[in-house]
VOPAGU-2260 file (C-alpha; in pm, 1 decimal, decimal comma):
REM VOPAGU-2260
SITE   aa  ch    i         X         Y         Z
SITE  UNK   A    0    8416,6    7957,2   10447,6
SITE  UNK   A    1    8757,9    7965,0   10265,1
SITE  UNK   A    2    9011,4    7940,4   10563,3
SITE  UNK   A    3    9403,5    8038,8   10574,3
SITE  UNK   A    4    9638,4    8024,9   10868,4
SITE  UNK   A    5    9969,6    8202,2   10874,5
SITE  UNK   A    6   10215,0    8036,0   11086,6
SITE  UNK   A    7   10562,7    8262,8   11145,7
SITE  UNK   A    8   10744,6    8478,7   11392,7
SITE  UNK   A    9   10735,5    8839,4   11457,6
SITE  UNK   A   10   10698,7    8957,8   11143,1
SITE  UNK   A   11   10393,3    8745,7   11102,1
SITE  UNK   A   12   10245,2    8863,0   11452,6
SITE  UNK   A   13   10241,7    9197,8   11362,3
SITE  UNK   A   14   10544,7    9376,1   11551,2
SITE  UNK   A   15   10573,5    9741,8   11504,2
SITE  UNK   A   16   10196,3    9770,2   11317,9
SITE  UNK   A   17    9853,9    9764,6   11480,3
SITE  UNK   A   18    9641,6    9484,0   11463,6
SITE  UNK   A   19    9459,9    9580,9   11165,1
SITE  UNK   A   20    9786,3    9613,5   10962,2
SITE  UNK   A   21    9891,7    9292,5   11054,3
SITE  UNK   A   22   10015,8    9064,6   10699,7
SITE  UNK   A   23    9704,5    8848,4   10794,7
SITE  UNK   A   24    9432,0    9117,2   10867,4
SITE  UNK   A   25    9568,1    9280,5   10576,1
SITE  UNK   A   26    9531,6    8997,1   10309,0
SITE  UNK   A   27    9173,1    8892,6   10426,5
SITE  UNK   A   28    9092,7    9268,9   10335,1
SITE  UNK   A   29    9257,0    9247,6    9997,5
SITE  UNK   A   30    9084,2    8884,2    9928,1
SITE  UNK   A   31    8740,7    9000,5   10064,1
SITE  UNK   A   32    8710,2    9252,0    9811,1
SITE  UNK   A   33    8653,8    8936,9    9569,1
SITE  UNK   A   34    8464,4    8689,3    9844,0
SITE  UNK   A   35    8337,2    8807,8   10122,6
SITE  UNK   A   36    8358,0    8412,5   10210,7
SITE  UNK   A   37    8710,8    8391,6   10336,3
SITE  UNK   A   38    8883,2    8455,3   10703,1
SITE  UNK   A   39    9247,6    8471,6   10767,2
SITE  UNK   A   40    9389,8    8314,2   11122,3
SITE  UNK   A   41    9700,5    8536,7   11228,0
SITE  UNK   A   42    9913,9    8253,3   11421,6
SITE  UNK   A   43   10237,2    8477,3   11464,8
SITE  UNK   A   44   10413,2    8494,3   11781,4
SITE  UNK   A   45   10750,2    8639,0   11818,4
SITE  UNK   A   46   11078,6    8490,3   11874,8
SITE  UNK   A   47   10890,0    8160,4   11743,8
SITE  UNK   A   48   11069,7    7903,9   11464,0
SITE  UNK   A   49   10936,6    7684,3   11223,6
SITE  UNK   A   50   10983,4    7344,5   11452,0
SITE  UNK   A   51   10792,2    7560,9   11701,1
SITE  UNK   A   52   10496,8    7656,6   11447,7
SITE  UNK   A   53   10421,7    7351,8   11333,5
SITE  UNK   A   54   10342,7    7209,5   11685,7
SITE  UNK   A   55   10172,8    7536,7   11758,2
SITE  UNK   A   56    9940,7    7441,1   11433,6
SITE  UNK   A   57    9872,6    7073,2   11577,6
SITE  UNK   A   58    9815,1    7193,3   11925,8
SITE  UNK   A   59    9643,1    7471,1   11847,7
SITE  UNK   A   60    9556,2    7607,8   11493,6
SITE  UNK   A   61    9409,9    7229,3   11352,0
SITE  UNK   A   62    9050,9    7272,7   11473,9
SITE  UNK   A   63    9002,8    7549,1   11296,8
SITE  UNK   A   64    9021,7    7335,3   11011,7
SITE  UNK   A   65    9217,5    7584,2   10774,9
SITE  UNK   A   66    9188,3    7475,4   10377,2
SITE  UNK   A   67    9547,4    7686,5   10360,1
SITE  UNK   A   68    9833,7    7723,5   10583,5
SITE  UNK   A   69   10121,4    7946,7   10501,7
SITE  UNK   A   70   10469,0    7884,4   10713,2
SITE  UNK   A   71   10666,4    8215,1   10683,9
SITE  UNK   A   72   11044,2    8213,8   10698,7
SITE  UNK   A   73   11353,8    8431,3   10729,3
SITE  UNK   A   74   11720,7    8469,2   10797,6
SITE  UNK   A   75   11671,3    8482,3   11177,8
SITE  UNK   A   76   11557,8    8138,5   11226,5
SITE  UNK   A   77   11894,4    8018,5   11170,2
SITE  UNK   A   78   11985,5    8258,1   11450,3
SITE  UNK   A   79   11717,4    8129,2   11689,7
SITE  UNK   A   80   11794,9    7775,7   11661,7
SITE  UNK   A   81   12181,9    7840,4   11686,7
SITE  UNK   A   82   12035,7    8010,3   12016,6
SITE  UNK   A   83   11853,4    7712,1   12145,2
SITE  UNK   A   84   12125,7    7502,9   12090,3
SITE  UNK   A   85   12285,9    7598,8   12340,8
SITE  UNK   A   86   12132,4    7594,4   12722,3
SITE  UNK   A   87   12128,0    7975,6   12735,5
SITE  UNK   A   88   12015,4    8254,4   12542,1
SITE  UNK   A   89   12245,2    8600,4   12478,0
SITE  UNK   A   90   12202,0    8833,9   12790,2
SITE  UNK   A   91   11975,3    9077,1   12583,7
SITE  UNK   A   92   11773,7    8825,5   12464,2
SITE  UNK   A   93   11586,5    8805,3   12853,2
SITE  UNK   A   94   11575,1    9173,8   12823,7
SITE  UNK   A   95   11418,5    9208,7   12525,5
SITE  UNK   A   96   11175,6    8944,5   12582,9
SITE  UNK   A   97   11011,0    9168,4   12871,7
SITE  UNK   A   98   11079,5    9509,1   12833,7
SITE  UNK   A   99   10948,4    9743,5   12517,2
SITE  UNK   A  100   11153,5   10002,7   12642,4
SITE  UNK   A  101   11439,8    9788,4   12620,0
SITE  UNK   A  102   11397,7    9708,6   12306,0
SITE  UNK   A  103   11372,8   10075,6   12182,8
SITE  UNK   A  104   11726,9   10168,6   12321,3
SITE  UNK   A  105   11886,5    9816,3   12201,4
SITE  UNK   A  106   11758,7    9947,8   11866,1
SITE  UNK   A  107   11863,6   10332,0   11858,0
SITE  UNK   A  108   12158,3   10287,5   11986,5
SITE  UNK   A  109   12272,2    9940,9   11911,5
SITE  UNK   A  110   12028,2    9877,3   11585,2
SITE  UNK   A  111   12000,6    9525,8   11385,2
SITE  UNK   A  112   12259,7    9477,6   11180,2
SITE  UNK   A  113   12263,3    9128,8   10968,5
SITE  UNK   A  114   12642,1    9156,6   10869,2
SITE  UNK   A  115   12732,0    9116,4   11284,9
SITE  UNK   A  116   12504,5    8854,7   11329,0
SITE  UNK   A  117   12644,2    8693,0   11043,0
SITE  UNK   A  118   12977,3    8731,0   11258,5
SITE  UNK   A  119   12825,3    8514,1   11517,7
SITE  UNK   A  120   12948,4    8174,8   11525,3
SITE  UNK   A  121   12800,6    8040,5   11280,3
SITE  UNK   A  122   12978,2    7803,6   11102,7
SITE  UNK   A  123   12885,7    7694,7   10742,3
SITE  UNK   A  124   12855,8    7310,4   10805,0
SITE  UNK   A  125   12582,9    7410,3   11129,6
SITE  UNK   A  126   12419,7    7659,4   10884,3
SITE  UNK   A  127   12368,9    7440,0   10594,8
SITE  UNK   A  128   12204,6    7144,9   10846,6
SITE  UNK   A  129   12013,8    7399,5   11022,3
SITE  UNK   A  130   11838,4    7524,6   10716,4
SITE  UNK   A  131   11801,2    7158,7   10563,2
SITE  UNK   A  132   11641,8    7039,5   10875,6
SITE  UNK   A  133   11418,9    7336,8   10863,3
SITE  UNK   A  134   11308,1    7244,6   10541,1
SITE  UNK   A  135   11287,4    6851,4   10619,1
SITE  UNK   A  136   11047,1    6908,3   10856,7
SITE  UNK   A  137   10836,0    7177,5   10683,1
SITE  UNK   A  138   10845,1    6899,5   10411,6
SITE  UNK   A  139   10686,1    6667,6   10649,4
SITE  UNK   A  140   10448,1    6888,6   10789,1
SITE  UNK   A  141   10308,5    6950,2   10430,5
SITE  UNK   A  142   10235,8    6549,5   10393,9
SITE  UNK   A  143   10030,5    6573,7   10682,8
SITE  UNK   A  144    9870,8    6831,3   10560,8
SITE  UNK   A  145    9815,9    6692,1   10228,3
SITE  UNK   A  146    9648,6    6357,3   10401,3
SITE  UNK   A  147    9380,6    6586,6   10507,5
SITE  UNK   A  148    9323,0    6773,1   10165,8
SITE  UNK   A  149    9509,0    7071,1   10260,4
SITE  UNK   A  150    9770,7    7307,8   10137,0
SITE  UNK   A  151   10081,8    7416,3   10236,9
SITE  UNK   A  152   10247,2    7692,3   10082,4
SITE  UNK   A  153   10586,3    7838,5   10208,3
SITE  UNK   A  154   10697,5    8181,2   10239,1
SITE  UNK   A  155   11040,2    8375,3   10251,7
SITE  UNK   A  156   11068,3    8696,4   10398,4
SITE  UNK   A  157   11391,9    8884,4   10388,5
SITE  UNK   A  158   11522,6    9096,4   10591,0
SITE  UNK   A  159   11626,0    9492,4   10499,1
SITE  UNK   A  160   12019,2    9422,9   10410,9
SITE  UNK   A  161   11917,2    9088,8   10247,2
SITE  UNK   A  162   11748,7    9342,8    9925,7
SITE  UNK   A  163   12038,7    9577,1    9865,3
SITE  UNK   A  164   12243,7    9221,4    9878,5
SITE  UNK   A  165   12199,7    9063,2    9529,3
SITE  UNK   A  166   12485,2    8850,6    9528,9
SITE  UNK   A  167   12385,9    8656,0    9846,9
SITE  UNK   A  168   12677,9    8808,6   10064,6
SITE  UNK   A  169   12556,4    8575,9   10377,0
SITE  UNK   A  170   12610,8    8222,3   10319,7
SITE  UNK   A  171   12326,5    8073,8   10601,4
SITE  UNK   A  172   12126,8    8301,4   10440,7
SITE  UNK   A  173   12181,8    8098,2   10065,5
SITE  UNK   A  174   12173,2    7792,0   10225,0
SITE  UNK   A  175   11842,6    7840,9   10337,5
SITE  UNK   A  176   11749,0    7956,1    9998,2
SITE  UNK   A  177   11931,4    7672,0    9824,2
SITE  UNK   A  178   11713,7    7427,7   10083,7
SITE  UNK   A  179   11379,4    7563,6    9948,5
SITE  UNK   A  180   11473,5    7520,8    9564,8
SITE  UNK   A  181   11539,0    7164,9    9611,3
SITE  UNK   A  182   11242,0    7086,9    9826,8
SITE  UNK   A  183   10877,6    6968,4    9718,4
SITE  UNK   A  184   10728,8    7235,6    9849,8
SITE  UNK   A  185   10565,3    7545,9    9657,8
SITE  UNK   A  186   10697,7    7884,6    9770,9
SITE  UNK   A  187   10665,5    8234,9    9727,9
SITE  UNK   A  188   11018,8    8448,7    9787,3
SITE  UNK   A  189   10918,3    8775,2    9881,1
SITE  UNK   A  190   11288,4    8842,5    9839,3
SITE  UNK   A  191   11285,2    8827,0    9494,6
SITE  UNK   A  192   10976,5    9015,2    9447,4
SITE  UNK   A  193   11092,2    9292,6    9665,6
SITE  UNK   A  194   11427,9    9308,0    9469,5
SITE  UNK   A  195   11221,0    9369,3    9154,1
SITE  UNK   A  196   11025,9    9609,7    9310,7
SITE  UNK   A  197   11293,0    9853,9    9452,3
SITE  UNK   A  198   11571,0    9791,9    9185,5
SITE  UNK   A  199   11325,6    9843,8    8891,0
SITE  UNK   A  200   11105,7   10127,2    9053,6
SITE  UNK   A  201   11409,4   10276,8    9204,9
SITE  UNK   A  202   11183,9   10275,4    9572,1
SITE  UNK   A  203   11381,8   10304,4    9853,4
SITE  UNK   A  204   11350,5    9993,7   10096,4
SITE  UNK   A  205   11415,4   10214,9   10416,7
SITE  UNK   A  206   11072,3   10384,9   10421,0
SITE  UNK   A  207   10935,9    9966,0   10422,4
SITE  UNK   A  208   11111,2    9925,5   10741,3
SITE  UNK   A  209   11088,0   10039,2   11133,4
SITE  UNK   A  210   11390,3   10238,7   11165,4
SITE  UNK   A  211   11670,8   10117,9   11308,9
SITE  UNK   A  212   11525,7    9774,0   11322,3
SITE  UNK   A  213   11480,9    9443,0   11096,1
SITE  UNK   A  214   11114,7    9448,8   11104,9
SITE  UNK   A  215   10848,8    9603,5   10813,7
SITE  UNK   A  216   10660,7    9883,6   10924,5
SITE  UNK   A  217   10328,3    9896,4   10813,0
SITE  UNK   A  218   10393,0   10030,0   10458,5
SITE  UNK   A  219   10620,9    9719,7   10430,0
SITE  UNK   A  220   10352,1    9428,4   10601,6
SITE  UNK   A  221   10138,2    9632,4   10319,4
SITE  UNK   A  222   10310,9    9540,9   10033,2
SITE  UNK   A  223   10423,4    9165,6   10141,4
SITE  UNK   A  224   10023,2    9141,0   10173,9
SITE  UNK   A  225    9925,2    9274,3    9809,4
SITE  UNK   A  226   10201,0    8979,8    9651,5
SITE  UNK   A  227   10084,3    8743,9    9887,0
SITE  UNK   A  228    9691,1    8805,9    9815,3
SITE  UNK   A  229    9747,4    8793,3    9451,0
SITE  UNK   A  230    9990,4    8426,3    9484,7
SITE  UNK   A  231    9648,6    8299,0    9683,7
SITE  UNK   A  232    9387,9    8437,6    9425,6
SITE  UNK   A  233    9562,6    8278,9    9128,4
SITE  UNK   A  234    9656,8    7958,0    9317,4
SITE  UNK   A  235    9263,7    7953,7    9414,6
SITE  UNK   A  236    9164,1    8009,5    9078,6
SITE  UNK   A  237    9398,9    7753,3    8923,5
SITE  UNK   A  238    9250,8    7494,6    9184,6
SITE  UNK   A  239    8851,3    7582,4    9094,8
């Protein structure tokens, strides 16, 4: 059996789709319609970070012996690690972590808004070694994963305001980008793909996106899944 673990946050988890529209359930259906021989190991969990996921994968994901791991990234994992840099998290962050219906007033009448967070104290010099570091390390995760004959293959996921952005309006958000083009490791940016999609098809990216909110819907997990089956088949196929 051909095995592939996706490490990453909410997005990867699932949140907002059921669990057979996850981005995991979702590519092992588009890459068993080729080989039945292949399983897909959905190791999401919300609110997580890529320092996080990588001990998650040795402590938990390892024995499952996976021939491909995939480490998905985005613009709030700057934001979570400017959060746990600090002894406390925001006030709504407690709420949100244990209350659904919390969450679904924060987001009607508050939303997600990526130009406010950007607001947030973030400095460029903490921005730029926050995304470096995140890199460094995913860098050294995909040695060890090389000593053991396995790939590692990155993944960038943007967020809504992110698309209609072209110019790279938030700088942690380029910094993170520029981090990944000067790395080692092989990535897909599902950034750039979905820019092509919606500014040459004319699509609009709302109807890819829970309203009022920063996550995909299922429409949108959709999509990320048909690029991201098609990257695997033709890296599989180069590597046979």
């Amino acid at each position: 059996e051909y095995r592939i673990a996706i490490l990453g946050d909410s997005f990867i988890e699932g949140y907002g789709a059921g669990d057979d529209s996850t981005i995991a359930k979702l590519i092992e259906n588009k890459l068993q319609t080729s080989s039945k021989n292949i399983s897909v190991i959905n190791a999401g969990i919300s609110a997580s970070n890529p320092f996080y996921e990588i001990k998650l994968y040795k402590n938990k994901i390892e024995k499952y012996a996976p021939d491909l791991v995939l480490i998905a990234i985005n613009a709030n994992d700057i934001m979570d690690l400017e959060y746990y840099s600090h002894n406390s998290l925001p006030v709504h962050e407690y709420f949100s972590a244990f209350s659904h219906i919390y969450r679904v007033f924060y987001a009607y009448f508050v939303g997600y808004n990526l130009s406010i967070q950007h607001r947030n104290k973030h400095t460029a010099t903490k921005s730029k070694n926050y995304n470096f570091e995140i890199i460094k390390q995913i860098e050294l995760f995909k040695i060890d994963l090389e000593k053991q004959n396995k790939k590692l293959l990155l993944i960038y996921l943007p967020l809504k305001e992110e698309i209609y952005n072209k110019k790279n309006k938030y700088k942690y958000v380029t910094f993170l980008q520029d981090a990944m083009k000067l790395s080692e490791i092989e990535y897909i940016d599902i950034k750039k793909e979905f820019q092509d999609i919606f500014y040459l098809k004319l699509k609009s990216v709302e109807s890819y996106y829970i309203e009022n909110d920063i996550h995909n819907n299922t429409k949108g997990y959709n999509l990320i899944a048909n690029i991201l089956a098609k990257k695997i088949e033709e890296k599989r196929e180069h590597t046979q």
